[in-house]
C-alpha positions in Angstrom: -179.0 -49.8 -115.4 -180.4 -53.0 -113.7 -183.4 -54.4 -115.0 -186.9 -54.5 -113.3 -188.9 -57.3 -113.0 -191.7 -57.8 -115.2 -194.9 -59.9 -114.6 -197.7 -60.6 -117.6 -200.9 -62.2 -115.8 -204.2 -63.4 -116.9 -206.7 -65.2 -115.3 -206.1 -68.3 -116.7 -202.2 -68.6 -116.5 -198.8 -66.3 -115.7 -198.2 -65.5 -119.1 -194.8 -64.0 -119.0 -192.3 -63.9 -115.6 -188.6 -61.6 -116.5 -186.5 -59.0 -116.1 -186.7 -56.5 -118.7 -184.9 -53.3 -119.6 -188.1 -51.4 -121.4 -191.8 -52.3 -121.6 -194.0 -50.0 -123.4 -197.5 -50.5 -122.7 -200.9 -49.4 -124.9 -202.6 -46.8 -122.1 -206.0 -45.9 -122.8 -204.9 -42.2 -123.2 -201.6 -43.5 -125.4 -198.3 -45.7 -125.5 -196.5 -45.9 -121.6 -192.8 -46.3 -121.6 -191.7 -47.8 -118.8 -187.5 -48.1 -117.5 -186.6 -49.5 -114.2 -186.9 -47.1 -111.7 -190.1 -45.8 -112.8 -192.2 -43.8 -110.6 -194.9 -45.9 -109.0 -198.1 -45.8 -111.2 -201.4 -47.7 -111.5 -203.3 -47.8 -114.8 -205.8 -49.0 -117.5 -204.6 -50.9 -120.6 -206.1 -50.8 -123.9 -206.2 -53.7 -126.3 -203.3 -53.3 -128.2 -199.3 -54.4 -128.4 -197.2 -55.1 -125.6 -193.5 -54.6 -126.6 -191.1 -55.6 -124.0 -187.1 -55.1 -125.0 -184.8 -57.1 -123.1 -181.0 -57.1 -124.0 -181.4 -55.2 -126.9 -184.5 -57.7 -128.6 -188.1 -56.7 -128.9 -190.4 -59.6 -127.7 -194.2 -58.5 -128.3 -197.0 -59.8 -126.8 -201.3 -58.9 -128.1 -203.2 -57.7 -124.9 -207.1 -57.5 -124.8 -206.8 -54.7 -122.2 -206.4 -55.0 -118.5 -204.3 -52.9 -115.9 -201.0 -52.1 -115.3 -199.0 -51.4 -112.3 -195.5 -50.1 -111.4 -193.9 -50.0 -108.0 -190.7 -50.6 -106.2 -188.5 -51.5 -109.9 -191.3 -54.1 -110.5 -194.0 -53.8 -113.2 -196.9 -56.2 -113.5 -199.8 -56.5 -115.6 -203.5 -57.5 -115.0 -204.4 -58.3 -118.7 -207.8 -59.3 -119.6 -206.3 -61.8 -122.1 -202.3 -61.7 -123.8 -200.6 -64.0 -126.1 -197.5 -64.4 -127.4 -196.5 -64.3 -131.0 -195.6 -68.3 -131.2 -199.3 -68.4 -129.4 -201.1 -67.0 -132.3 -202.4 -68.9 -135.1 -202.3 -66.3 -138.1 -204.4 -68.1 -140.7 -207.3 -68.5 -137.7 -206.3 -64.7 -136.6 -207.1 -63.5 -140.2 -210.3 -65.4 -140.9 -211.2 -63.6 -137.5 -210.4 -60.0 -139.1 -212.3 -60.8 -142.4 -215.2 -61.9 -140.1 -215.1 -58.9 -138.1 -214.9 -56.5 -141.3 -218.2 -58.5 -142.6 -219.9 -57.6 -139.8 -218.8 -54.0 -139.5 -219.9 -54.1 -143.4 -223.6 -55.5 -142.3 -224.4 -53.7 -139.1 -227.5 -53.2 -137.8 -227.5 -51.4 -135.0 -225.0 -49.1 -133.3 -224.7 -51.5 -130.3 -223.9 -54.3 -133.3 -221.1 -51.7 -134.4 -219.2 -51.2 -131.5 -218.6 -54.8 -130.8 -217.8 -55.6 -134.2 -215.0 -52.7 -134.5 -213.7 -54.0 -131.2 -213.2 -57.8 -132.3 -211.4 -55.8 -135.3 -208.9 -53.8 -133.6 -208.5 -56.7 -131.6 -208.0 -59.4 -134.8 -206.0 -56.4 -136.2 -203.7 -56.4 -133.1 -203.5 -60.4 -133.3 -202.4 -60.7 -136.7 -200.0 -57.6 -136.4 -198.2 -58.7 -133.6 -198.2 -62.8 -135.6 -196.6 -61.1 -138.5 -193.6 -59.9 -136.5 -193.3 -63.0 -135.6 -192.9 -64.5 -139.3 -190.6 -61.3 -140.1 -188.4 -61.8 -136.5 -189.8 -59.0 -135.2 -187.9 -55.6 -135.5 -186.0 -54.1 -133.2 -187.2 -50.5 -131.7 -189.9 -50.8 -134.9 -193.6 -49.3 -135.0 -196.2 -51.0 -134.9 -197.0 -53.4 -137.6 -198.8 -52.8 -141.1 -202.6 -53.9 -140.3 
């Protein structure tokens, strides 16, 4: 089957320009797969892990959420931030998570609780997707331990 082009874009930069042979995406209502050839489709992103396989090897990306579209054997996503794995400083990404657990711990409001479990799912998703890095990442895997 031949390949669709994928597009990873932030504000800042084009993070990620290929043609891929899977991309599953986080959905706010669950994991997307995505072959070429795809029906056209328009929607949210969660924060969460990006896993694109191209040529038989995973390559992961973190995503803070965005959109994604799919049209015409081309899939591009509007991502509010994404990294790659070589990107990520683990040591920085876990004092992050221990921060955002702390504050989780300590809450004082409810407002005060919702943003501090989001910067934890979204330290969690750095340091998981940092660590497959450091193990070489795993081929048609699950998500990482967090």
């Amino acid at each position: 089957m031949a390949p669709m082009k994928l597009e990873i874009i932030t504000a800042e930069r084009r993070v990620y320009s290929d043609d891929v042979d899977l991309l599953v995406a986080p959905g706010v209502e669950g994991e997307l797969g995505i072959l070429p050839h795809h029906a056209p489709l328009l929607t949210a992103l969660k924060p969460g892990e990006l896993r694109i396989r191209k040529g038989g090897q995973d390559e992961y990306f973190a995503v803070a959420g965005g959109f994604m579209e799919g049209i015409a054997n081309r899939g591009t996503i509007l991502a509010d931030a994404a990294e790659h794995p070589d990107e990520i400083d683990l040591e920085r990404a876990q004092a992050a998570m221990r921060r955002a657990e702390e504050r989780v711990a300590q809450r004082t409001t409810d407002v005060d609780l919702e943003r501090a479990l989001a910067s934890l799912r979204r330290a969690q998703i750095r340091v998981g997707v940092a660590r497959r890095r450091r193990r070489g990442g795993a081929v048609g895997g699950g998500p990482p331990p967090m």
